[in-house]
N, C-alpha and C positions, 0 to 999 in steps of 0.2 A: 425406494430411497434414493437411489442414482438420479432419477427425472428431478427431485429435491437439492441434491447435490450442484449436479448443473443449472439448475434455475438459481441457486448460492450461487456461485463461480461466477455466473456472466450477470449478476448486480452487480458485485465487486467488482468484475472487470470494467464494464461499461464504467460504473463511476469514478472508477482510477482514471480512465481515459479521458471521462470526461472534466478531471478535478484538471489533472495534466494541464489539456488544451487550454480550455481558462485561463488555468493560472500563465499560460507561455503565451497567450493572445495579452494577456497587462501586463507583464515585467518587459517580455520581447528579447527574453534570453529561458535556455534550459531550463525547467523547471526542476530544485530538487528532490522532488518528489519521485526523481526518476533515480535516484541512487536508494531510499529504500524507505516505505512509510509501511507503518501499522494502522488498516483501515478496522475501526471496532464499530461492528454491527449489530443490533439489536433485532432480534426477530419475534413477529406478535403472527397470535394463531386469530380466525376469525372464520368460522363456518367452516371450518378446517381447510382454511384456505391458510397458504403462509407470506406474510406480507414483511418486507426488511427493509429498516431505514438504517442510514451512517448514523453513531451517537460520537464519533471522534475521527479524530485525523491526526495522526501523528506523523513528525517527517522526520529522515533521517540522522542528525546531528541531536534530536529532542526525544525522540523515540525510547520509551522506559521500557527494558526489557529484561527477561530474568535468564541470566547465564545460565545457572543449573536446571533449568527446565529448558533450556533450547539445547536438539540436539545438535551434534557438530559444533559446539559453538565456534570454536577456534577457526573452524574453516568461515563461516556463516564473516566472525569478525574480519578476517584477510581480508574476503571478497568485500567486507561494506569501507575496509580500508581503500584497499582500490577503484572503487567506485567512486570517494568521498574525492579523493584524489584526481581521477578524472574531471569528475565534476570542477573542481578549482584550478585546474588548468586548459579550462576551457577545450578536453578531449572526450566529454560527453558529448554526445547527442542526441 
């Protein structure tokens, strides 16, 4: 189950990185994707093998999320306050 886990993990990651650079090679400023997006993944079984594609990308500022099922939210909100923040004062990067 772990070898499944990390094979999850480094899709998501790779594609974060990769939506990232993309998107900061055509604007030509910080992407903000890097203040907080929800990547929704779809995974298909095939010979038992497990194969995951992106079915969404949500970014930060559009990002639908449900308070009482995230925990911490309170904290989770501060930090996307200060991030959102950075971001607009051009102290991300």
């Amino acid at each position: 189950m772990q070898d499944g886990t990390n094979a999850f993990h480094d899709f998501v990651t790779k594609t974060f990185h990769a939506l990232v650079k993309k998107e900061e090679e055509v604007i030509k400023k910080t992407s903000s994707l890097r203040i907080f997006c929800r990547v929704d993944v779809s995974v298909m079984e095939d010979a038992g093998q497990f194969c995951y594609f992106v079915s969404g990308v949500e970014r930060s500022f559009g990002t639908s999320l449900c308070a009482s099922c995230t925990p911490n939210f309170s904290t989770f909100a501060a930090t996307m306050a200060e991030a959102l923040g950075a971001y607009v004062t051009g102290r991300l990067k």
